[in-house]
PDBQT receptor file of N, H, CA, C and O in Angstrom, charges set to zero:
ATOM      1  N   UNK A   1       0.855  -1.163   0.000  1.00  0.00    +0.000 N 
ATOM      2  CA  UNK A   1       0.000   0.000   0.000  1.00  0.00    +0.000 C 
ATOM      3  C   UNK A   1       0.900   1.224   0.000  1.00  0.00    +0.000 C 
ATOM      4  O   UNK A   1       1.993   1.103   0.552  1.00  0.00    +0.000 OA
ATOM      5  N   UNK A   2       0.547   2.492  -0.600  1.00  0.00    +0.000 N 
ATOM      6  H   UNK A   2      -0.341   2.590  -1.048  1.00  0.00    +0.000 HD
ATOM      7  CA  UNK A   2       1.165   3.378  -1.114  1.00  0.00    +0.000 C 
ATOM      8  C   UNK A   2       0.452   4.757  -0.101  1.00  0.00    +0.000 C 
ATOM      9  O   UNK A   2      -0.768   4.768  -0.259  1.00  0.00    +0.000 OA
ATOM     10  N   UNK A   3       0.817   5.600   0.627  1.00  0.00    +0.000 N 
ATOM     11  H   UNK A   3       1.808   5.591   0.755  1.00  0.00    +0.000 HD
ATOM     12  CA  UNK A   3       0.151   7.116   0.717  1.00  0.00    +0.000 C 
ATOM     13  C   UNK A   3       0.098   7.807  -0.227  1.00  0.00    +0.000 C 
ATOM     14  O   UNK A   3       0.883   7.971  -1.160  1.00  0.00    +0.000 OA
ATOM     15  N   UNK A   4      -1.139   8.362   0.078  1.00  0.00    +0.000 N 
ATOM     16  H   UNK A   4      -1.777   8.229   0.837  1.00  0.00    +0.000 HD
ATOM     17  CA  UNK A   4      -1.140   9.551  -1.035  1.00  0.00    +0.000 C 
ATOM     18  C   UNK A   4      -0.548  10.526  -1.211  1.00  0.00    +0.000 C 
ATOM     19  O   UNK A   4      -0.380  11.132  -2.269  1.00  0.00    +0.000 OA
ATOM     20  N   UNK A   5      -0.023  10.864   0.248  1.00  0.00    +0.000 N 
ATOM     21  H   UNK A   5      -0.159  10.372   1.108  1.00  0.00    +0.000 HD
ATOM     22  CA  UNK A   5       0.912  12.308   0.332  1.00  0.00    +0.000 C 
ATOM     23  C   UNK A   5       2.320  11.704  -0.362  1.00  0.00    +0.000 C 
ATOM     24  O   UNK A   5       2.879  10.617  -0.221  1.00  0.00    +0.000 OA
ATOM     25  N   UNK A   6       2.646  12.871  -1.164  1.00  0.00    +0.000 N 
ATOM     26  H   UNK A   6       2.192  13.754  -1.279  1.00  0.00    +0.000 HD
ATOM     27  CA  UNK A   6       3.365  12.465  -2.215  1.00  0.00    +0.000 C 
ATOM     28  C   UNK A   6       4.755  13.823  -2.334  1.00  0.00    +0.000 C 
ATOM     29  O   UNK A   6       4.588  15.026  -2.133  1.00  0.00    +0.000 OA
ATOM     30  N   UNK A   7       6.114  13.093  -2.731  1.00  0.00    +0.000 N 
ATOM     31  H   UNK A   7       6.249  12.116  -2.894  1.00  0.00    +0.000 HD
ATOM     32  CA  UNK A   7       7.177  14.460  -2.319  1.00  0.00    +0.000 C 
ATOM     33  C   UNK A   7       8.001  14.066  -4.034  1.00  0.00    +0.000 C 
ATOM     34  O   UNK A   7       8.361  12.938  -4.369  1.00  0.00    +0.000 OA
ATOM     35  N   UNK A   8       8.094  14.957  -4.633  1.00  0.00    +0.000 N 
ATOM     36  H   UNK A   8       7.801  15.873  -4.360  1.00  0.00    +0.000 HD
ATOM     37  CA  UNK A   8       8.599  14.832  -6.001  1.00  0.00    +0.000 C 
ATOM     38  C   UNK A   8       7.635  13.688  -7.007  1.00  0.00    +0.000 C 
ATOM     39  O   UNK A   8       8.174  13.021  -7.890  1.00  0.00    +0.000 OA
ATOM     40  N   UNK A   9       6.168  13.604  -6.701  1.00  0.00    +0.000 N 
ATOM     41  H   UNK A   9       5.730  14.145  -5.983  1.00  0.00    +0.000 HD
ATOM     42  CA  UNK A   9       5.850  12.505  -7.114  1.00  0.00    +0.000 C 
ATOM     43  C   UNK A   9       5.889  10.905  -6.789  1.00  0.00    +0.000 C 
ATOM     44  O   UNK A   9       5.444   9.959  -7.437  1.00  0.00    +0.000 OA
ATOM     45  N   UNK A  10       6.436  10.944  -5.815  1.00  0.00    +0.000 N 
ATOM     46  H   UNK A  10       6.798  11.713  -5.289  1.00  0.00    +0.000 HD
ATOM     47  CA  UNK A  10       6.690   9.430  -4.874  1.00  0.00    +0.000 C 
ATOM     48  C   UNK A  10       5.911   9.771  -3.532  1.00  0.00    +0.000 C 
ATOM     49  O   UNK A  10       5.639  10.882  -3.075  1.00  0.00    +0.000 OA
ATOM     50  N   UNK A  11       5.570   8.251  -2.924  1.00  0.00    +0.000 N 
ATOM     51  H   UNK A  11       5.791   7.349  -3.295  1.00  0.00    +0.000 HD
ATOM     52  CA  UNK A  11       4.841   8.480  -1.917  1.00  0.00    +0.000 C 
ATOM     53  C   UNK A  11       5.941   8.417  -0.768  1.00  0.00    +0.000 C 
ATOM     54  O   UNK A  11       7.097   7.995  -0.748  1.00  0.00    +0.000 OA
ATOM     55  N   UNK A  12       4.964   9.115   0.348  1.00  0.00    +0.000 N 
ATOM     56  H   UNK A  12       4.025   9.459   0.331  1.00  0.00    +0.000 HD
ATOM     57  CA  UNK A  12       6.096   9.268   0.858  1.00  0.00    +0.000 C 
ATOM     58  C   UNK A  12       6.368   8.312   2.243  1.00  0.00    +0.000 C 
ATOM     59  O   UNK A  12       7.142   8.349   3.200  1.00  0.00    +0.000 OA
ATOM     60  N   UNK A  13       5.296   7.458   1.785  1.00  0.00    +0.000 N 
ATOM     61  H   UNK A  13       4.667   7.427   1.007  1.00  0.00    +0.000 HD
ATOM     62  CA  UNK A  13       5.343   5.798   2.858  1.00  0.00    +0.000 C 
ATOM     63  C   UNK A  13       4.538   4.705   1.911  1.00  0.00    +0.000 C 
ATOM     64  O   UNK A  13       3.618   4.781   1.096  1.00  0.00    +0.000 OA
ATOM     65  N   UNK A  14       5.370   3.646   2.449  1.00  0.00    +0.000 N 
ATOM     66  H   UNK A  14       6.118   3.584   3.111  1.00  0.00    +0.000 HD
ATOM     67  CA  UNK A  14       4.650   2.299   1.551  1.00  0.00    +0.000 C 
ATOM     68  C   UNK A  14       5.134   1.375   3.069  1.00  0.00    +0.000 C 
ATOM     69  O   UNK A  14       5.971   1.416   3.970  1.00  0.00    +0.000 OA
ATOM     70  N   UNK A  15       3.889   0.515   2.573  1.00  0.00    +0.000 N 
ATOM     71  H   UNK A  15       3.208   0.481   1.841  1.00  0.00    +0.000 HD
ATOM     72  CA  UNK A  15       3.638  -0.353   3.581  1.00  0.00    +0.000 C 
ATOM     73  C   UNK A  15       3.356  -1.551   3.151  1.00  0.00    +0.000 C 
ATOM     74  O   UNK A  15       2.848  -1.699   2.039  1.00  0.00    +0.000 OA
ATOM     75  N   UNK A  16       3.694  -2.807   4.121  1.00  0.00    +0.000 N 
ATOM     76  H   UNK A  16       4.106  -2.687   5.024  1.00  0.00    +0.000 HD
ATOM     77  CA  UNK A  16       3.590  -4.178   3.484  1.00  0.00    +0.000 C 
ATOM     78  C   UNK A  16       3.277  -5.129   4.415  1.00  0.00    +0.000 C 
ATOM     79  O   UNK A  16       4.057  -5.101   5.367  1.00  0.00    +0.000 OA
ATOM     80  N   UNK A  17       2.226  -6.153   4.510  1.00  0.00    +0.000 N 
ATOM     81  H   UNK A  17       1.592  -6.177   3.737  1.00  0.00    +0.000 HD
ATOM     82  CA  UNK A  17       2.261  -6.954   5.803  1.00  0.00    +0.000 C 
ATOM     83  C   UNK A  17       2.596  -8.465   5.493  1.00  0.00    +0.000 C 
ATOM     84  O   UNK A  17       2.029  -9.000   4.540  1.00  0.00    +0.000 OA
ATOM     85  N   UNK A  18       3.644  -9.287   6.389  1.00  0.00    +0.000 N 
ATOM     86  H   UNK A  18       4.104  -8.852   7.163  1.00  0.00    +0.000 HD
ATOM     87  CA  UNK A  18       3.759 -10.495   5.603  1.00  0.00    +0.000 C 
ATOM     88  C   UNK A  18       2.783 -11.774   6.181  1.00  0.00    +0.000 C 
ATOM     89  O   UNK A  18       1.764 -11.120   6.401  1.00  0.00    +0.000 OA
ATOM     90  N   UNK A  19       2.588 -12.555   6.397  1.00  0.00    +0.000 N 
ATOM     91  H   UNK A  19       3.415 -13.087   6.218  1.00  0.00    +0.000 HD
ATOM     92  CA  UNK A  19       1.651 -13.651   6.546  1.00  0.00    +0.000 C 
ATOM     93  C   UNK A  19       1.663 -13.840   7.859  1.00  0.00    +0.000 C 
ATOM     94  O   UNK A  19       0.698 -14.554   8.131  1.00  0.00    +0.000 OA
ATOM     95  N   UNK A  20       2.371 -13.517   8.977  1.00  0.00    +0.000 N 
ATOM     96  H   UNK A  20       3.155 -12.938   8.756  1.00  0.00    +0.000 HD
ATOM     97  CA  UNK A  20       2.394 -13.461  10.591  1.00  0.00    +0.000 C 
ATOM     98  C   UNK A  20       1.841 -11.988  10.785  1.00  0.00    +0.000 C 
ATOM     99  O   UNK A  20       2.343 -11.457  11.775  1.00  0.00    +0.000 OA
ATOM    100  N   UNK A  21       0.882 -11.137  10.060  1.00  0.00    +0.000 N 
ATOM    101  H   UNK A  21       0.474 -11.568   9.256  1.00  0.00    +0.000 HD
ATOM    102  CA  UNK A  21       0.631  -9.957  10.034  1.00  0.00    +0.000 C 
ATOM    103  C   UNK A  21       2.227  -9.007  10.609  1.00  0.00    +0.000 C 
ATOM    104  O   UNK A  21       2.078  -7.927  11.181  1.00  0.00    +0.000 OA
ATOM    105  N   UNK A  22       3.087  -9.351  10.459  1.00  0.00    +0.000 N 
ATOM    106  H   UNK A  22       3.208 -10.228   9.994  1.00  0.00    +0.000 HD
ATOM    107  CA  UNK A  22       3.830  -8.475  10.766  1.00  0.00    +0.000 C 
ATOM    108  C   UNK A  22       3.979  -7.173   9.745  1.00  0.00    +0.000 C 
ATOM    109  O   UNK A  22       3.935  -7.284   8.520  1.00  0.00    +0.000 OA
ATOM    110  N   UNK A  23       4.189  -5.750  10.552  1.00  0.00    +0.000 N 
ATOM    111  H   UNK A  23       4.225  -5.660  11.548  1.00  0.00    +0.000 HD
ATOM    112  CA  UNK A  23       3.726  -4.442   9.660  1.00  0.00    +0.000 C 
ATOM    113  C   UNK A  23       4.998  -3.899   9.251  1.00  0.00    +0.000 C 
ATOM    114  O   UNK A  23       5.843  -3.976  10.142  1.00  0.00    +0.000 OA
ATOM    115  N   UNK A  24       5.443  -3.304   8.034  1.00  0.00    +0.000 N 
ATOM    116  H   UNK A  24       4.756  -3.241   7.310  1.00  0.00    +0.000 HD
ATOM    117  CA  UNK A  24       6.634  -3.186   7.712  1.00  0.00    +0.000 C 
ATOM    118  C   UNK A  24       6.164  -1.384   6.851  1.00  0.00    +0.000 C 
ATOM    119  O   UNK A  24       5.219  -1.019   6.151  1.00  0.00    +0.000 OA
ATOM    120  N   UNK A  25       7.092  -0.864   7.261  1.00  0.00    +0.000 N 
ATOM    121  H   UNK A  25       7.860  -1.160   7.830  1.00  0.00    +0.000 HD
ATOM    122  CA  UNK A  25       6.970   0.766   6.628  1.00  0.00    +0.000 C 
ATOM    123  C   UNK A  25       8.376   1.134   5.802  1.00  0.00    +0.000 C 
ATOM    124  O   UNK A  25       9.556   1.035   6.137  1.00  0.00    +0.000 OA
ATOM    125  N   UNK A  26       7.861   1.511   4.818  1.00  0.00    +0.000 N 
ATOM    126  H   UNK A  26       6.902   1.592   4.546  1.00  0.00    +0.000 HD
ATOM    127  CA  UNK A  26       9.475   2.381   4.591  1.00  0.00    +0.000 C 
ATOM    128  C   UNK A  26       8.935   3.738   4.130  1.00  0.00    +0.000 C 
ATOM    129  O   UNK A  26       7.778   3.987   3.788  1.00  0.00    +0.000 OA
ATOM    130  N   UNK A  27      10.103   4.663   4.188  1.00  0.00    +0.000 N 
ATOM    131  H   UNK A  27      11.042   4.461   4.465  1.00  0.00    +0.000 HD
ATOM    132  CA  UNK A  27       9.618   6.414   4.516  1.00  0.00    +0.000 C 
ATOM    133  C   UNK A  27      10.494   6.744   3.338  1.00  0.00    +0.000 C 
ATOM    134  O   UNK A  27      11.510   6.073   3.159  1.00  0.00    +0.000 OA
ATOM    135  N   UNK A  28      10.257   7.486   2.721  1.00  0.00    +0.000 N 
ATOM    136  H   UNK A  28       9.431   8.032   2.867  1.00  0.00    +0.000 HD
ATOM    137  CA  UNK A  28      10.668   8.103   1.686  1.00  0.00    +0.000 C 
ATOM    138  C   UNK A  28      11.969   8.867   2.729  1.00  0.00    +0.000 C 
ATOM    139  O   UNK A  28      11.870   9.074   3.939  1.00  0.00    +0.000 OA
ATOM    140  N   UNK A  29      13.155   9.187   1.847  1.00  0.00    +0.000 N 
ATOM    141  H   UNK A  29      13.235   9.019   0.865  1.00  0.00    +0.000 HD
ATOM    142  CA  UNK A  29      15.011   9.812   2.818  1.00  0.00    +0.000 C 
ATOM    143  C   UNK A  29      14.274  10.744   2.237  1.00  0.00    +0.000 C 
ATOM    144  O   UNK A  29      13.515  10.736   1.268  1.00  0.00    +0.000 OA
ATOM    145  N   UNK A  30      14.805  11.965   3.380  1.00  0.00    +0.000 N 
ATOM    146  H   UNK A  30      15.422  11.972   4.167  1.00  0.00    +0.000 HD
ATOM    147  CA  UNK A  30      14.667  13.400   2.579  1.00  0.00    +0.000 C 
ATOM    148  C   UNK A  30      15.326  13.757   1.712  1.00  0.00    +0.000 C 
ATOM    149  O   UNK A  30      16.521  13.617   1.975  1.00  0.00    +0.000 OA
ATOM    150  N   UNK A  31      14.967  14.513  -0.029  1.00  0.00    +0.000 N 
ATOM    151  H   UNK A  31      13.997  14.627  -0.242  1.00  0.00    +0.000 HD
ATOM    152  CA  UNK A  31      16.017  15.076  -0.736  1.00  0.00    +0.000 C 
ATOM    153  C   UNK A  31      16.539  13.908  -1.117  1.00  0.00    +0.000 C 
ATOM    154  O   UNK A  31      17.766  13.999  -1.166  1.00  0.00    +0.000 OA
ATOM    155  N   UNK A  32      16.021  12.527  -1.497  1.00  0.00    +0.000 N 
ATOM    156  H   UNK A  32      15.024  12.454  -1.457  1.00  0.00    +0.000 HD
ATOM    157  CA  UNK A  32      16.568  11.597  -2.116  1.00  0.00    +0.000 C 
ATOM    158  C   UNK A  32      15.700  10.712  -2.828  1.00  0.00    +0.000 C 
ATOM    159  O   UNK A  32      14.711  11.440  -2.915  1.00  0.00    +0.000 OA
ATOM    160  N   UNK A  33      15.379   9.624  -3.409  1.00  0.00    +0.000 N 
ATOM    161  H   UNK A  33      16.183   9.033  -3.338  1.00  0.00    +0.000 HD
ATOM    162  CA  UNK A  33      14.669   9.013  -4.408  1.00  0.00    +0.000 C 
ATOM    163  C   UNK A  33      14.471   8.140  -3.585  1.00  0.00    +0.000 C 
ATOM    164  O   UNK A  33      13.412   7.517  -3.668  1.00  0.00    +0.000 OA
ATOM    165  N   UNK A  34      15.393   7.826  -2.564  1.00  0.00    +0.000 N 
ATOM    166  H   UNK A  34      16.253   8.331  -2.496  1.00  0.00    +0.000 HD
ATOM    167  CA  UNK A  34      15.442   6.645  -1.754  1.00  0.00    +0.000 C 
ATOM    168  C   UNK A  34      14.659   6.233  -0.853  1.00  0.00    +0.000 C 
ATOM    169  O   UNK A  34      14.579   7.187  -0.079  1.00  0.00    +0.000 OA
ATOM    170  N   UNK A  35      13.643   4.904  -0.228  1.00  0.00    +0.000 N 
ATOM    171  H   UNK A  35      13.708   4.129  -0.856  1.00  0.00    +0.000 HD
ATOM    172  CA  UNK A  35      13.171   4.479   1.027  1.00  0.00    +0.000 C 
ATOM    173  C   UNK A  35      13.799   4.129   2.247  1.00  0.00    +0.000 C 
ATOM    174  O   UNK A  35      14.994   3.979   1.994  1.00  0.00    +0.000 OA
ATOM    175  N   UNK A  36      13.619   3.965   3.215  1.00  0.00    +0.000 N 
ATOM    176  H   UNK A  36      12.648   4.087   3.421  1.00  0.00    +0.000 HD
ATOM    177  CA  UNK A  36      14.384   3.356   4.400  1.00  0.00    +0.000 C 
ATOM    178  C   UNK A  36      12.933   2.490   4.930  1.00  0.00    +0.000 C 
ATOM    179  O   UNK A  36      11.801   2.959   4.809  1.00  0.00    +0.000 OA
ATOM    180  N   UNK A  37      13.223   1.236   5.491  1.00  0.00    +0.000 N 
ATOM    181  H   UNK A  37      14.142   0.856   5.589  1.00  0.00    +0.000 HD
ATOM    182  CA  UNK A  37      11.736   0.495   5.718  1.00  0.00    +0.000 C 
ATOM    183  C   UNK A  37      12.281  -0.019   6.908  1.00  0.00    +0.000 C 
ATOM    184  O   UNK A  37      13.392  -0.371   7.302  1.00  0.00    +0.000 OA
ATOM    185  N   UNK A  38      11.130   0.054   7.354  1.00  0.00    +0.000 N 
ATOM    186  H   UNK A  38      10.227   0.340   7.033  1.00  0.00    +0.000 HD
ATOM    187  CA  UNK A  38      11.686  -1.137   9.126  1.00  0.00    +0.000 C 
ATOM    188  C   UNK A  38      10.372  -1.773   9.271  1.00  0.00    +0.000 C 
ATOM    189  O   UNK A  38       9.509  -1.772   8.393  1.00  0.00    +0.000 OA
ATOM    190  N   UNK A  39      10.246  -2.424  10.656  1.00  0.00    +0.000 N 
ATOM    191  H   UNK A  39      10.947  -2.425  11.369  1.00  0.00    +0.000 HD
ATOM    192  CA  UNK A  39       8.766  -3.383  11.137  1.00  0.00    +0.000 C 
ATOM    193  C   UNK A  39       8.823  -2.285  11.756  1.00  0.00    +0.000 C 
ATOM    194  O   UNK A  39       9.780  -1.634  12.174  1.00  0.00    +0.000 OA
ATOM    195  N   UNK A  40       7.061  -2.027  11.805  1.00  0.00    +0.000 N 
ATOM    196  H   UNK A  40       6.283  -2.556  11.465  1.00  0.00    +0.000 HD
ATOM    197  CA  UNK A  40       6.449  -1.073  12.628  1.00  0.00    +0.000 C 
ATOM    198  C   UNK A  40       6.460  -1.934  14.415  1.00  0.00    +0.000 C 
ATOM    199  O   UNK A  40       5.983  -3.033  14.698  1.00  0.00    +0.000 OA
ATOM    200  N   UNK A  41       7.134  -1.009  15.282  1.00  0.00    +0.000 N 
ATOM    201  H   UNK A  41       7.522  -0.116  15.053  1.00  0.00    +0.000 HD
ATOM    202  CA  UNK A  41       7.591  -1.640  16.520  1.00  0.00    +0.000 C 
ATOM    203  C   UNK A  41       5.764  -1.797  17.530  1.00  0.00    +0.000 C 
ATOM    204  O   UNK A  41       4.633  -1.632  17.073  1.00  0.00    +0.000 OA
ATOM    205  N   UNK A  42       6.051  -2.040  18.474  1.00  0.00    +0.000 N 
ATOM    206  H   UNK A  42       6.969  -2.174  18.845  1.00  0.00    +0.000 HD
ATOM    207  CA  UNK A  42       4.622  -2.016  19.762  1.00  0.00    +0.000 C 
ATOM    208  C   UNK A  42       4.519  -0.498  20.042  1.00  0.00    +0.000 C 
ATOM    209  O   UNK A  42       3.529   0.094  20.471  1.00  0.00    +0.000 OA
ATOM    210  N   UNK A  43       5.582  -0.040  19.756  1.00  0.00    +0.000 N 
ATOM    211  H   UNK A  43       6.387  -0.521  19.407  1.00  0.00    +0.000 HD
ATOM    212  CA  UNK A  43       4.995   1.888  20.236  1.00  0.00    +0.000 C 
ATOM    213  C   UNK A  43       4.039   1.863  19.079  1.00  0.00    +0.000 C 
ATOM    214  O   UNK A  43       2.893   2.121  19.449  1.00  0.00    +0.000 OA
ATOM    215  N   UNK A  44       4.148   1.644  17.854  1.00  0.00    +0.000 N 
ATOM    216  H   UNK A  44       5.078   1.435  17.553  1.00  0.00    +0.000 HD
ATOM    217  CA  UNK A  44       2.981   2.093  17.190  1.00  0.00    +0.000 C 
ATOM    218  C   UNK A  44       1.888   1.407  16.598  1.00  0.00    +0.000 C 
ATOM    219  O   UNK A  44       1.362   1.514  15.490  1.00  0.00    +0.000 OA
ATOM    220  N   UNK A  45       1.591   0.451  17.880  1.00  0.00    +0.000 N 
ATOM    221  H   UNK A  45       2.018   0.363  18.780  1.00  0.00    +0.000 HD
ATOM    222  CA  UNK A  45       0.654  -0.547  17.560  1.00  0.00    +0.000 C 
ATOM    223  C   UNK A  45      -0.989   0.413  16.893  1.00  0.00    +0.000 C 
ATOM    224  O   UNK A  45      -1.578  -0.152  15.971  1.00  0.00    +0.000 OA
ATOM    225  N   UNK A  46      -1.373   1.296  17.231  1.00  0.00    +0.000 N 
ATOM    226  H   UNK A  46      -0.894   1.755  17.980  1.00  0.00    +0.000 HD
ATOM    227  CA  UNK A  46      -2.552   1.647  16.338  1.00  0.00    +0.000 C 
ATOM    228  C   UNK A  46      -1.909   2.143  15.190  1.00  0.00    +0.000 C 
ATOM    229  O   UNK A  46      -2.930   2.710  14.801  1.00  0.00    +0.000 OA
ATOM    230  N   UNK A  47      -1.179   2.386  14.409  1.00  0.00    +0.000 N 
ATOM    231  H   UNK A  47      -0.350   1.925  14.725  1.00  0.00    +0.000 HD
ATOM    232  CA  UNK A  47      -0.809   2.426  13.329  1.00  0.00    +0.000 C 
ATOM    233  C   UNK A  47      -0.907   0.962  12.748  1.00  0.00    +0.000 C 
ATOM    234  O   UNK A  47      -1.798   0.610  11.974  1.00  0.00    +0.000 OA
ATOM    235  N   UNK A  48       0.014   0.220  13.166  1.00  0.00    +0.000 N 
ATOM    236  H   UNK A  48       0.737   0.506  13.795  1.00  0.00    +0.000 HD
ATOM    237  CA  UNK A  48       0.019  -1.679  12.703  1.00  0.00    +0.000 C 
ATOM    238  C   UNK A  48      -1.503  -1.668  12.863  1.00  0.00    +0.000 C 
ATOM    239  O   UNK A  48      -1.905  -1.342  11.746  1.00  0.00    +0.000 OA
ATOM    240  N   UNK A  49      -2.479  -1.836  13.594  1.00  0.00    +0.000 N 
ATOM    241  H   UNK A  49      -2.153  -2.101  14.501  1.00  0.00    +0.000 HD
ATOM    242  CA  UNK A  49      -4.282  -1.948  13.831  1.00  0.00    +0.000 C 
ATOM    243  C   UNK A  49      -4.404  -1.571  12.089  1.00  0.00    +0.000 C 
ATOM    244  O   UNK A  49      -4.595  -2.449  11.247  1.00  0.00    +0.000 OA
ATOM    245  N   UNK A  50      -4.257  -0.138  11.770  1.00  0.00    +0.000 N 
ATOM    246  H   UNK A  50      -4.102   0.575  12.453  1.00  0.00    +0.000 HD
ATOM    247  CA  UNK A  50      -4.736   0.835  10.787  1.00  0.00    +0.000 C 
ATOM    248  C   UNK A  50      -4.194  -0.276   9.642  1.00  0.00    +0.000 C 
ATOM    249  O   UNK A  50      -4.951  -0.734   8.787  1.00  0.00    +0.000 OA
ATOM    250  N   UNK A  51      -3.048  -0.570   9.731  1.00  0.00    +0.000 N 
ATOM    251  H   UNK A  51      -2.433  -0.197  10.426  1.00  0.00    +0.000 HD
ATOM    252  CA  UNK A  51      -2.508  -1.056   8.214  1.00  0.00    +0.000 C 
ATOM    253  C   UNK A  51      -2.924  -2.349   7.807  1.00  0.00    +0.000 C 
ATOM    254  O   UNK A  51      -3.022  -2.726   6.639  1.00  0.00    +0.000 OA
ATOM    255  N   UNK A  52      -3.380  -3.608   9.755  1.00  0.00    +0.000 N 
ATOM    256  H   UNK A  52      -3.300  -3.302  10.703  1.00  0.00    +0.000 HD
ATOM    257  CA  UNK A  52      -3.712  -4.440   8.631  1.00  0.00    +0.000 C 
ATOM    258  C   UNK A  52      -5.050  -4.606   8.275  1.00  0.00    +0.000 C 
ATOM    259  O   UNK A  52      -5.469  -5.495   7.534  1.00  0.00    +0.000 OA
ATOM    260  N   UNK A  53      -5.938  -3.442   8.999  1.00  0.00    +0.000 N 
ATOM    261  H   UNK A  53      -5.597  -2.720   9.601  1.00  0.00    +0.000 HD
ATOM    262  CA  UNK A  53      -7.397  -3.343   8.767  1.00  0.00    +0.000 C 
ATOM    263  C   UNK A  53      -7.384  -3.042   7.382  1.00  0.00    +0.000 C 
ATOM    264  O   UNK A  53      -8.269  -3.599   6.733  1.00  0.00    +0.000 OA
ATOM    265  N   UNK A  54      -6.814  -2.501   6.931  1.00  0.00    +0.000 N 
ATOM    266  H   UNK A  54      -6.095  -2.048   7.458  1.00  0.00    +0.000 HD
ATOM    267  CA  UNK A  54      -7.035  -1.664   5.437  1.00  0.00    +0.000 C 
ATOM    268  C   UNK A  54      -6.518  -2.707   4.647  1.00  0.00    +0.000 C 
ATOM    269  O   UNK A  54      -7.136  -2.825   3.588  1.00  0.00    +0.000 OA
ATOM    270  N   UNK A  55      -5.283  -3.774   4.855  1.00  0.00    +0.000 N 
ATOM    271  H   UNK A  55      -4.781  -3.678   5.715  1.00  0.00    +0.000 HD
ATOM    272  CA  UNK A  55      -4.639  -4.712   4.285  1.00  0.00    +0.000 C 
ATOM    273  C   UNK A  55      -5.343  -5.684   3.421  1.00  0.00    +0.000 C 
ATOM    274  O   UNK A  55      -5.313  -6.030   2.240  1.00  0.00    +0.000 OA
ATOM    275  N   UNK A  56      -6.388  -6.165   5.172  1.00  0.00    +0.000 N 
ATOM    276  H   UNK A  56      -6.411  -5.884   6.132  1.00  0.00    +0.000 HD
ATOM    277  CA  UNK A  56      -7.211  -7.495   4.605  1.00  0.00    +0.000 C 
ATOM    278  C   UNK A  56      -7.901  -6.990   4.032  1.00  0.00    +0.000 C 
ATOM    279  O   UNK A  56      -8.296  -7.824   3.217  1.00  0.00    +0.000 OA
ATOM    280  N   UNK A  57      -8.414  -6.038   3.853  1.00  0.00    +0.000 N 
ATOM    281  H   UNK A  57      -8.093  -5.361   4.515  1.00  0.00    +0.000 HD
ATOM    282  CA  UNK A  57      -9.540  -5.270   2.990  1.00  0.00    +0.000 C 
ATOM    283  C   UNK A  57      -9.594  -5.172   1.755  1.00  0.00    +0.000 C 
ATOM    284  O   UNK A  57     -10.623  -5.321   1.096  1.00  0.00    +0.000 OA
ATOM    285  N   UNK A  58      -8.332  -4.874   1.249  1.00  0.00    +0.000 N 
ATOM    286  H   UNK A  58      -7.495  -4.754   1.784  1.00  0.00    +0.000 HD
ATOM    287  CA  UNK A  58      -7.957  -4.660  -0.061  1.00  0.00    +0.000 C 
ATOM    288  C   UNK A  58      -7.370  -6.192  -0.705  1.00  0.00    +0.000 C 
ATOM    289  O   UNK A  58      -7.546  -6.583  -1.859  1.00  0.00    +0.000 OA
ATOM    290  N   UNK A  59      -6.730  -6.818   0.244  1.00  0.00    +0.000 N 
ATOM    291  H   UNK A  59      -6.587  -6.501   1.181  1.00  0.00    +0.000 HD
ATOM    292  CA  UNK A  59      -6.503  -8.202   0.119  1.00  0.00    +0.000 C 
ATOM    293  C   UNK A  59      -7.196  -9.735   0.624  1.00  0.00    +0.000 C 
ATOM    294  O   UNK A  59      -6.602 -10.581   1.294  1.00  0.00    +0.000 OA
ATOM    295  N   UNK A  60      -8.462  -9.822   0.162  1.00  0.00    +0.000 N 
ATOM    296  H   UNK A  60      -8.944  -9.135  -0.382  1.00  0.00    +0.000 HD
ATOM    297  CA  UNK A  60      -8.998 -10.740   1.563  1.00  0.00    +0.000 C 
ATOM    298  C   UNK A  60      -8.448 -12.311   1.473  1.00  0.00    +0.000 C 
ATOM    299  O   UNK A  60      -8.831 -13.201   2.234  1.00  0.00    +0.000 OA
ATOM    300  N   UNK A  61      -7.673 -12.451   0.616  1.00  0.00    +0.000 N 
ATOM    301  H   UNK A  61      -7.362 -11.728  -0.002  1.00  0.00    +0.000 HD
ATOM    302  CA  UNK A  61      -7.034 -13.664   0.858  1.00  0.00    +0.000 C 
ATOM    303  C   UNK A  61      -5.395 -13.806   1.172  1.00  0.00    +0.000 C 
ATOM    304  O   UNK A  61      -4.551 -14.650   0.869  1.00  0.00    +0.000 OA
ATOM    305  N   UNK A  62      -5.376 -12.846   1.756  1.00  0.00    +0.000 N 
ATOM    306  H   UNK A  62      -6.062 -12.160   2.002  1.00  0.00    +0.000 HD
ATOM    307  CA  UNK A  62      -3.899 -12.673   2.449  1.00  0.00    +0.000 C 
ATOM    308  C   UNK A  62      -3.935 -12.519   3.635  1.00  0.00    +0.000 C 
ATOM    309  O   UNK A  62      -2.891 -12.378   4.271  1.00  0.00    +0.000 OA
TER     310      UNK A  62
């Protein structure tokens, strides 16, 4: 999944969940083309809630 907020035309977070629902983000580097991605940690467990509600939604067989 892609945001809409967007910086030179790229989004500026993408998100991915793998089959243990684990939540994975990467952030657009500032002033670069580049992502940086990590697992979304327990501090931001209503964020992880948000991503894989919207996940299975868009994916219901994942």
């Amino acid at each position: 999944m892609i945001s809409t907020y967007r910086i030179d035309q790229l989004p500026k977070y993408v998100w991915a969940v793998d089959t243990d629902d684990r939540v994975y983000e990467a952030k657009l580097a500032q002033g670069s083309a580049t992502y940086h991605g990590y697992e979304l940690g327990e501090d931001e467990a209503s964020m992880r809630r948000l991503v894989i509600v919207e996940w299975k939604a868009r994916c219901p067989t994942n």
